[in-house]
C-alpha positions in Angstrom: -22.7 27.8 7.9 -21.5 26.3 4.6 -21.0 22.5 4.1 -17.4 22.4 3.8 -17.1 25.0 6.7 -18.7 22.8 8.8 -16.8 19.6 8.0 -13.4 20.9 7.1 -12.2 23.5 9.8 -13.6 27.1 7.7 -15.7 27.6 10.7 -14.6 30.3 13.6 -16.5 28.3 16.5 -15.0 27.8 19.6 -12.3 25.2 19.5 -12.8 22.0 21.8 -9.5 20.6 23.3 -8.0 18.6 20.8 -6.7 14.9 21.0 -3.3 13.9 20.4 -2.9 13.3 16.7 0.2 12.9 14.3 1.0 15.0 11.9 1.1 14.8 7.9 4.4 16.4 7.9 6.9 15.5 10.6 4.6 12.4 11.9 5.4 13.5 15.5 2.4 13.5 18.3 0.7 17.2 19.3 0.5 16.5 23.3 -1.2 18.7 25.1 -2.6 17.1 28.7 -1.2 14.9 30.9 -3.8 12.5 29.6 -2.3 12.2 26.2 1.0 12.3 27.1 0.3 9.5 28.9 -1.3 7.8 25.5 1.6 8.5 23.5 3.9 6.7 25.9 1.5 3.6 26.2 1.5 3.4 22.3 4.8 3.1 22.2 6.2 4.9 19.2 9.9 4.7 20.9 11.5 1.3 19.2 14.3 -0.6 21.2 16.5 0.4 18.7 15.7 3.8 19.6 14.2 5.3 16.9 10.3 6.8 16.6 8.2 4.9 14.1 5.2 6.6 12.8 3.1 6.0 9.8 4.5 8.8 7.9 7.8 8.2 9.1 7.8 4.5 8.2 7.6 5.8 4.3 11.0 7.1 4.4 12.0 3.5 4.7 12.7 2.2 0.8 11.1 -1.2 1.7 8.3 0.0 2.7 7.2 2.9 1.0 7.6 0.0 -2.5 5.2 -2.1 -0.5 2.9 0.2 0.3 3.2 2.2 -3.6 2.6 -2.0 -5.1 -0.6 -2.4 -3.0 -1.8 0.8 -3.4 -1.4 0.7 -7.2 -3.7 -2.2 -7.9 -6.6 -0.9 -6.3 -6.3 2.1 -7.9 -5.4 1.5 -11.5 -8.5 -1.5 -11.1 -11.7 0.2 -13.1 -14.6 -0.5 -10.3 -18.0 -1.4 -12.0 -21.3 -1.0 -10.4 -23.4 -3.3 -11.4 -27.3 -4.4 -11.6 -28.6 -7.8 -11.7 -31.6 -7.8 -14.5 -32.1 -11.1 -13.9 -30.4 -14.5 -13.1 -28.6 -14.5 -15.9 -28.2 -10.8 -17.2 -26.2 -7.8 -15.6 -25.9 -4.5 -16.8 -23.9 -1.3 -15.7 -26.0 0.7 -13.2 -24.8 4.3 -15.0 -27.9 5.9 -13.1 -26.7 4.6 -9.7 -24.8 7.6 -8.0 -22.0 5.2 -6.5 -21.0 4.8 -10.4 -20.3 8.3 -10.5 -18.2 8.6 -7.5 -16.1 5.7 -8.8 -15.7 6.0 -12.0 -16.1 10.0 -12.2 -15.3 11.7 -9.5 -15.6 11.3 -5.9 -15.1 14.7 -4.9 -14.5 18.1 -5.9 -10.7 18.0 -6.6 -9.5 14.2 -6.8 -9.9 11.5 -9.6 -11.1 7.6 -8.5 -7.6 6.5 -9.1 -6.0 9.4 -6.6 -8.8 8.8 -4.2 -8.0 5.0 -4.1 -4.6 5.6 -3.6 -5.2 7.8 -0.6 -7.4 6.0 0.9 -5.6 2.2 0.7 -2.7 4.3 1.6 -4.3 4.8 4.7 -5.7 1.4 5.3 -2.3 0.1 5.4 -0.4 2.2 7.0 -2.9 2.6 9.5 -5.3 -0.1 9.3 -8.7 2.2 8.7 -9.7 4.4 6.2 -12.5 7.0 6.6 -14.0 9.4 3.9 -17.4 11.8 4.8 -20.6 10.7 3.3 -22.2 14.0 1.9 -25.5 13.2 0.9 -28.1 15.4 -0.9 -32.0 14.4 -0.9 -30.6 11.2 0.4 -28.6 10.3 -2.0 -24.7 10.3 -2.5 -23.5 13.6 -3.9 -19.2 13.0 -3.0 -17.0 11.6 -0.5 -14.8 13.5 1.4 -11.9 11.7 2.8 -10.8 12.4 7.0 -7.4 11.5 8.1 -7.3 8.7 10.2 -5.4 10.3 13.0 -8.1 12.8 13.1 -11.0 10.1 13.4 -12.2 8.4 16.7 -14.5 5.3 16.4 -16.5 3.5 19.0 -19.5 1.2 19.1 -22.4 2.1 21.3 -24.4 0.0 23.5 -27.0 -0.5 21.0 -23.9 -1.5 18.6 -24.3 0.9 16.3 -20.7 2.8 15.7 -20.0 6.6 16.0 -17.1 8.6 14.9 -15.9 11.5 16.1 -13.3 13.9 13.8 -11.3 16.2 15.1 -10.9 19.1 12.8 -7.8 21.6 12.6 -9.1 24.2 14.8 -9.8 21.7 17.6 -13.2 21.6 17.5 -14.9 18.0 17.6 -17.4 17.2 14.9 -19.8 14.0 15.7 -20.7 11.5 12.9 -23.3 8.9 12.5 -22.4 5.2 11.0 -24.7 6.1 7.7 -22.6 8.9 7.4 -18.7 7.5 6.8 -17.2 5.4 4.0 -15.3 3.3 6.8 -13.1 1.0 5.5 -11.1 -1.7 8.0 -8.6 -4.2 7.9 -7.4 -6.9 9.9 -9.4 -6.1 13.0 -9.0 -7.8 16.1 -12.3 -6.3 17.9 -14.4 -5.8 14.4 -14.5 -2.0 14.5 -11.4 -1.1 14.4 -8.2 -2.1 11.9 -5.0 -2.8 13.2 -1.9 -1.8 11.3 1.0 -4.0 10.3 3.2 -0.4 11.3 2.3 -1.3 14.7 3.3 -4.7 14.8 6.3 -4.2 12.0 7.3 -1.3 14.5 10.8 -3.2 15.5 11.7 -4.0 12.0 11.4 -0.9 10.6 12.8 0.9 13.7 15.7 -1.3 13.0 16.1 -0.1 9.3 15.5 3.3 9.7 19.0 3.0 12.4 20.5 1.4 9.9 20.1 4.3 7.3 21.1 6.6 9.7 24.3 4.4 10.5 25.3 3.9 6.9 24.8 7.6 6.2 27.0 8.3 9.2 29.3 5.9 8.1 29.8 6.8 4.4 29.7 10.1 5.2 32.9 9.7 7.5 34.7 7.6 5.1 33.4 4.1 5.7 34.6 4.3 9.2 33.2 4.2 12.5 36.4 5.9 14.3 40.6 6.1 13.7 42.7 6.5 16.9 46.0 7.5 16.2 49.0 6.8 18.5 52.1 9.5 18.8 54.8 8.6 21.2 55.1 11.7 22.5 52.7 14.6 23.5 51.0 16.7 21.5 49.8 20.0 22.5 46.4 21.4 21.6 47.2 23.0 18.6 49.2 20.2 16.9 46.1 18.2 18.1 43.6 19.6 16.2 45.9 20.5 13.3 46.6 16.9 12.9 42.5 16.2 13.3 41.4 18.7 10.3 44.5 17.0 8.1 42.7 13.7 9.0 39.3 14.7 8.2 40.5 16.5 5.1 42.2 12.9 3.8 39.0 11.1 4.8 36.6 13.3 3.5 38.1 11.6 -0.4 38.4 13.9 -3.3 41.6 13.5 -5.2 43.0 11.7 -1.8 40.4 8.8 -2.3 42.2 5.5 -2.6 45.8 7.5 -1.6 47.8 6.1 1.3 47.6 7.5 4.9 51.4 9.4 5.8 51.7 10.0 9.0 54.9 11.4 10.6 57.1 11.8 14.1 56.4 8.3 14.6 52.4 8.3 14.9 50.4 4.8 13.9 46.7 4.3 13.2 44.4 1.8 13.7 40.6 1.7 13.4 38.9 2.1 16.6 35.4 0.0 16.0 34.2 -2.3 13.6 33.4 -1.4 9.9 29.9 -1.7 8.2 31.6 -4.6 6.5 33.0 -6.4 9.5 29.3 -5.6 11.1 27.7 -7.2 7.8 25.4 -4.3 7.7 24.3 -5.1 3.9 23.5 -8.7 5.0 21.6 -7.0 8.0 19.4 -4.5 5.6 18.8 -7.3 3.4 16.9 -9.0 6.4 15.4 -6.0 7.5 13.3 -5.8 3.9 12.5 -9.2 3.6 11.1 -8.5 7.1 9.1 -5.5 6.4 7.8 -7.4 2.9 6.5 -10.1 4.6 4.5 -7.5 7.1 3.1 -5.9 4.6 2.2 -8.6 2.4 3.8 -8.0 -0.9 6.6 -10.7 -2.3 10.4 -9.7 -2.1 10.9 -8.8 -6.1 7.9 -6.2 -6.0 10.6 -4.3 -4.2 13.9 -5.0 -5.6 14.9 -8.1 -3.4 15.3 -10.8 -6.0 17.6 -12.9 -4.3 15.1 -15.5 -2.9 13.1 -15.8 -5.6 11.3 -19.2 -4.4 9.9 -17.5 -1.4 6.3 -17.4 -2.7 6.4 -20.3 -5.4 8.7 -22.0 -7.8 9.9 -18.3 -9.5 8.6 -14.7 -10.2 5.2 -15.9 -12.2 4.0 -17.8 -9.0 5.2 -15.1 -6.7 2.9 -12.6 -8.5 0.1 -14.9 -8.9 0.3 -15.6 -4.6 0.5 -11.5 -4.4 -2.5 -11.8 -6.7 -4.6 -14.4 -4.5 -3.3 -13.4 -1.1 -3.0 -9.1 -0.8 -4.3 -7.9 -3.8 -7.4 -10.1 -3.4 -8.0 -9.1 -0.1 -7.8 -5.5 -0.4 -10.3 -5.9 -3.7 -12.8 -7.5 -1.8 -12.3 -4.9 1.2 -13.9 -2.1 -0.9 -16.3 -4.0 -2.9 -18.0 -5.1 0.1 -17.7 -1.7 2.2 -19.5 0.6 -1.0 -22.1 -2.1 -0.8 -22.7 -1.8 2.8 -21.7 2.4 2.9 -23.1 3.5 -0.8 -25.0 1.4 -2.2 -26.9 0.0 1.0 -30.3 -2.1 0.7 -30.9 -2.1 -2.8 -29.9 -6.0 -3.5 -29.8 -5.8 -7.4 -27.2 -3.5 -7.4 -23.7 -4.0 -6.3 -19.9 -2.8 -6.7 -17.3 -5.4 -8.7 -14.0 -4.9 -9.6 -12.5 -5.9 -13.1 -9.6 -8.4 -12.0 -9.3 -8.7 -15.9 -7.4 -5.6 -15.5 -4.3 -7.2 -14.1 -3.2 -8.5 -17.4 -4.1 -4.9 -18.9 -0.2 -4.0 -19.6 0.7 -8.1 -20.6 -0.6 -8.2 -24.6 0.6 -11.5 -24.6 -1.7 -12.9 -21.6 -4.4 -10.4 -23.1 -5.0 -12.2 -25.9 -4.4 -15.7 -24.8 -7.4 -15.2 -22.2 -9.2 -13.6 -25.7 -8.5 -16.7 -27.6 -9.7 -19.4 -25.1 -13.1 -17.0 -24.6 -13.9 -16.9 -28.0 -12.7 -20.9 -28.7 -15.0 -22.3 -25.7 -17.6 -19.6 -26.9 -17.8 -17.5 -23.6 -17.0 -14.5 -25.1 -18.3 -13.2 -29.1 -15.9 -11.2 -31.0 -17.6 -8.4 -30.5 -17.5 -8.3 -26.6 -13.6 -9.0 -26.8 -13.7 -6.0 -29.3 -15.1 -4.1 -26.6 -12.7 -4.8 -23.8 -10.4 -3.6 -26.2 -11.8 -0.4 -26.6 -12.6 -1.0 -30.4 -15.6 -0.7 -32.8 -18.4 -3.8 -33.2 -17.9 -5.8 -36.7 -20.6 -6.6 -38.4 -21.8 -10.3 -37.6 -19.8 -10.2 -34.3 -22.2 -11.3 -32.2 -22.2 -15.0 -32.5 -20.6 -17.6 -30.1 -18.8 -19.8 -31.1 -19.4 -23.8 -30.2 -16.5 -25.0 -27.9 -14.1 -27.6 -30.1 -15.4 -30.8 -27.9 -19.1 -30.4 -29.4 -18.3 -29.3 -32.9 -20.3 -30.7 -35.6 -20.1 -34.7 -37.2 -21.8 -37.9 -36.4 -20.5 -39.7 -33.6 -18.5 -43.1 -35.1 -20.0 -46.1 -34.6 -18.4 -48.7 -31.8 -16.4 -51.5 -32.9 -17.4 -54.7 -31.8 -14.2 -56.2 -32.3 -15.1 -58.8 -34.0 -12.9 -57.7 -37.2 -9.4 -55.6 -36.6 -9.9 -51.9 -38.5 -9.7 -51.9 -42.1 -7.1 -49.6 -43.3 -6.8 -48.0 -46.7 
């Protein structure tokens, strides 16, 4: 049987009975025992505002497919560097490590490191784990494939070792050793498994998903809930519903938009409901993404909501730097520490490191600030800034320069004084 046959559903094997997983496209539940019908109703999918939240069906909400596009963006713009410790003092990049290939080359047959990062921190939010298959060759690390999360069961053993059990598209069950998945987690509450801020941000973006539905409905019907209109006689059915398509006709704007209502034999209108202004249903969405940014970790103007601009610091600068040192942070250290543990393993001189330089790739101005200080305190030759800047050594670029506090001259001598300073 080939590899990928095996791992990703080619095979014709008898298929085991599935488990109840959501889907990629609609993010609804397969169900097909009593067993996991009772599951989905325990997980409670159903909101009280009576709308289905999923993972997938979470993205269709603006607020949170931004915050989830933000925090997936750093990790996989960030260059990743493996690195080897020569000594105390010296590093170098381990080009010959395979881990360097998968994430700086290619990690698998058909997706880049930045795609694969996306995907992958994609699903570490939205569902709090991550999983990608481990194909090794001769023992070492040839490519990872990533598994869908809904797909993946994980549980620790007695000896505490965990094993994972993927579910491929056929239905057959596939079982998996811990030295054999890239398993990243997040917040975890039992330290196996990651919980997902969907799961607890359920409510919220239940709430604004009803909300989009109820603003389409009500734009769509002319910014109204519902008209009665009052005749004082009786109508019969057909002056009814003539008088219903002429009122759905004026609504529906056109050339009518902004026009008065006629009506004639005496009838009157008046709304039936509240509008979405009465309701203050922009105040109410405006909450509803605050909400979901604070879930998911990401200040309010990463996502268009630059009303409360202090939330996070005194303006946008501190905002981003809190994003910076709060989410982004986290999620950097996540992965660095999991391909150590997952790829790299028990070789101690070697390790995974993200360039946070990168941050301030697209801001020239704070670029070269940072290049100035390096080369003024001599931590950086002109030659290594040449370098992060993709450009050629100079001859006689190697030096470093002494910082401006120990430059050269004779200390002056202390003053007694005895005698006030002469001046010239």
């Amino acid at each position: 049987m080939a590899f990928w046959d095996r791992w990703l559903g080619g095979s014709s094997s008898p298929a085991a009975s599935p488990r109840a997983s959501f889907q990629d496209s609609g993010g609804g539940v397969v169900i097909n025992t009593s067993q996991q019908l009772e599951e989905a109703l325990r997980t409670g999918t159903l909101t009280a505002s009576g709308a289905s939240v999923t993972p997938d069906k979470s993205m269709r909400v603006a607020a949170v497919y931004a915050a989830v596009r933000v925090r997936c963006g750093v990790v996989a713009n960030m260059p990743i560097h493996i690195k080897r410790r020569v000594d105390d003092r010296t590093r170098e990049d381990a080009v010959d490590h395979p881990s360097w290939k998968l994430m700086r080359r290619r990690p698998n047959g058909w997706q880049t490191p930045a795609q694969f990062k996306r995907m992958m921190q994609a699903h570490l939010i939205l569902r709090g784990n991550a999983y990608a298959l481990i194909a090794r060759s001769r023992g070492e690390v040839q490519s990872l494939i990533p598994l869908h999360p809904d797909r993946v069961e994980c549980k620790q053993n007695n000896d505490l070792t965990l094993e994972y059990t993927y579910t491929r598209k056929d239905g057959r069950k596939i079982k998996l050793a811990q030295n054999e998945v890239f398993h990243l987690v997040g917040l975890t509450l039992d330290g196996v498994h990651g919980v997902s801020a969907i799961t607890y941000a359920r409510e919220t973006i239940g709430l604004s998903l009803t909300m989009e539905d109820h603003g389409a409905s009500t734009f769509r019907n002319g910014a109204r809930v519902s008209t009665v209109l009052k005749h004082p006689g009786k109508l019969g059915p057909e002056g009814t519903e003539n008088l219903r398509a002429s009122l759905d006709s004026f609504r529906a704007g056109g050339e009518k938009e902004g026009k008065a209502l006629i009506l004639e034999e005496g009838m009157d209108a008046a709304p039936l409901a509240m509008t979405a202004q009465d309701a203050q249903w922009i105040e109410s969405r405006k909450f509803s993404r605050t909400d979901i940014a604070m879930f998911l970790g990401v200040p309010p103007h990463m996502i268009g909501d630059t009303e409360k601009n202090t939330s996070w610091g005194t303006g946008i600068e501190s905002q981003t730097q809190g994003f910076v040192t709060f989410s982004a942070e986290d999620d950097l250290t996540i992965w660095e520490e999991t391909i150590n543990r997952d790829l790299i393993g028990d070789d101690v001189d070697v390790y995974a490191r993200f360039n946070r330089a990168a941050l301030v790739r697209g801001d020239i101005k704070a670029r070269w600030e940072a290049h100035v200080k390096a080369l003024q305190w001599g931590v950086s030759s002109p030659n290594e800034i040449r370098a992060l800047e993709d450009q050629n050594p100079r001859d006689g670029g190697d030096v470093y320069y002494d910082p401006p506090n120990t430059a050269g001259g004779e200390k002056p001598e202390k003053d007694d004084g005895d005698e006030p300073p002469q001046t010239a």
